[in-house]
C-alpha positions as CSV (number, residue, x, y, z in Angstrom):
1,X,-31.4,13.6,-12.8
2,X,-34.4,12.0,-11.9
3,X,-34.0,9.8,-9.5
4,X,-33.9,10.2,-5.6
5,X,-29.9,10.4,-5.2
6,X,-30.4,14.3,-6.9
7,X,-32.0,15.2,-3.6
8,X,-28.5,14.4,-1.6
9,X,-26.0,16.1,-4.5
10,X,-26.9,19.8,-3.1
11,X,-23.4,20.6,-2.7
12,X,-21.7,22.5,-6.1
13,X,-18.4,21.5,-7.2
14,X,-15.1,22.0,-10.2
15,X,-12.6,19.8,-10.9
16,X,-9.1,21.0,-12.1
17,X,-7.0,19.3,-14.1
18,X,-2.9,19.7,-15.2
19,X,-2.7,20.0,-18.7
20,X,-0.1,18.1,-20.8
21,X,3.6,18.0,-19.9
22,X,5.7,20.8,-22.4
23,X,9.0,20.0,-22.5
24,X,9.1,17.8,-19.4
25,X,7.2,20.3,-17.4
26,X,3.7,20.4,-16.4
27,X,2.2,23.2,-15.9
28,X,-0.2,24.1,-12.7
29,X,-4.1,22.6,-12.6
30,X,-6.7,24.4,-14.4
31,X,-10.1,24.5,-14.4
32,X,-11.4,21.4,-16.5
33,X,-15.5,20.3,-15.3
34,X,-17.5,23.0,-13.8
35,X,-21.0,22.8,-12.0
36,X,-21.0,19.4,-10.8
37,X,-23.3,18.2,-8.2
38,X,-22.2,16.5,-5.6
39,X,-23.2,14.6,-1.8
40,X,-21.8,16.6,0.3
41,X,-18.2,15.3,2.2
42,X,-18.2,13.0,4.6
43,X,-15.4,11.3,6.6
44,X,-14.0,7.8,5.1
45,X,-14.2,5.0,6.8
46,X,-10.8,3.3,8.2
47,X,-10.8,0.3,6.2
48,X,-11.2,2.9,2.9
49,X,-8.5,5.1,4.1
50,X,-6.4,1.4,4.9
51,X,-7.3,0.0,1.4
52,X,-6.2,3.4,-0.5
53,X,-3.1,3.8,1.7
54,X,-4.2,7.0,2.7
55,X,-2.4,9.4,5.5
56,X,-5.3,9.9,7.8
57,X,-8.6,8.5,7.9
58,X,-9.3,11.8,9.8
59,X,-8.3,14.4,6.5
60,X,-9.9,11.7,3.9
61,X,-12.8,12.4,2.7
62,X,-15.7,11.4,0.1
63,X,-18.5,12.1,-2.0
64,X,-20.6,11.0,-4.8
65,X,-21.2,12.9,-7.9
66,X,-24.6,12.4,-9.8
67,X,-23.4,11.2,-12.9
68,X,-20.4,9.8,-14.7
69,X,-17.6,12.3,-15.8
70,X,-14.2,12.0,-16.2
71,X,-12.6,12.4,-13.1
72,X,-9.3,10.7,-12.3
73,X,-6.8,10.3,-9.9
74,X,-4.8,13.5,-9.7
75,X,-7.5,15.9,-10.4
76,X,-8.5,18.2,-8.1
77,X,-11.9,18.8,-6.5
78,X,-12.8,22.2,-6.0
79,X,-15.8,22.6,-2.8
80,X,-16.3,26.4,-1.7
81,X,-12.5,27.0,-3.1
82,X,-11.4,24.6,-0.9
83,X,-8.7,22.4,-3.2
84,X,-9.2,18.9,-2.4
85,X,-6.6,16.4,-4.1
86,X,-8.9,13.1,-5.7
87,X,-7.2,9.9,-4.7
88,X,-9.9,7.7,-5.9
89,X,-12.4,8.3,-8.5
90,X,-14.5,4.8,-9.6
91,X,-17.7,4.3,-11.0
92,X,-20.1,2.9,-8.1
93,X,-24.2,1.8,-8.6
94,X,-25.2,1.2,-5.2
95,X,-27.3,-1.3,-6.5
96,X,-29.3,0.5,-9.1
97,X,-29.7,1.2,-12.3
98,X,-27.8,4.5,-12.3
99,X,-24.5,5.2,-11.9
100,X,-22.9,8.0,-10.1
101,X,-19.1,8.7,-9.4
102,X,-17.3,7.6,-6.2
103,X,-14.3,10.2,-5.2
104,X,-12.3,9.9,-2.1
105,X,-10.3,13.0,-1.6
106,X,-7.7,14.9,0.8
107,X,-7.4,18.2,1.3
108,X,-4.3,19.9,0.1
109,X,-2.7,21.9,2.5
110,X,-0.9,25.5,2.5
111,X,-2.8,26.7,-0.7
C-alpha cells in the first residue's frame, strides 16, 4: 500500500471464520485471514451504533483495514487476542481512489 492511509493501519489483526454446517452443526471459528493491517479501534459514533442496532455505542467499535478482503458479518476480528464479533463489514473510499474495508465490531465477552 502506497498511499497515506498505510501510515494509520499500524495495528495487526486475524479474522476467524465458522466453517460449514455438518449435519446441522457448526462447528467453532477458525482462523481464516491472517496479518491484516488495520487503523487501530476507535469508539462509534451514536448514530452508527443507532443505524446498526447495536447494544452500546460505548462496547462498539471500528476500524479500517487497508485493503479489500472478505470479511463478513459474523466473522470474528482478532486484535492482541482480544475476540471482537464483526457486525458490519462494507467497502468504504473516503473519497479516493482506493478502497479499504469498513468493520464495526463488539467485543465478545467471557472468552
Amino acid at each position: 500500500m502506497t498511499d497515506s492511509f498505510s501510515h494509520f493501519a499500524t495495528t495487526s489483526a486475524s479474522t476467524k471464520r465458522s466453517p460449514a454446517a455438518v449435519d446441522g452443526k457448526i462447528g467453532a471459528p477458525e482462523t481464516y485471514l491472517t496479518g491484516l493491517s488495520i487503523t487501530p479501534l476507535m469508539p462509534v459514533d451514536a448514530e452508527t451504533a443507532l443505524s446498526l442496532a447495536l447494544s452500546s455505542p460505548r462496547e462498539a467499535k471500528q476500524t479500517f483495514v487497508d485493503t479489500i478482503v472478505d470479511i463478513e458479518e459474523g466473522d470474528v476480528l482478532v486484535v492482541a487476542s482480544t475476540e471482537y464479533a464483526v457486525r458490519s463489514a462494507a467497502e468504504w473510499n473516503g473519497g479516493t481512489d482506493q478502497s479499504y474495508v469498513h468493520l464495526v465490531v463488539e467485543e465478545i465477552k467471557g472468552t
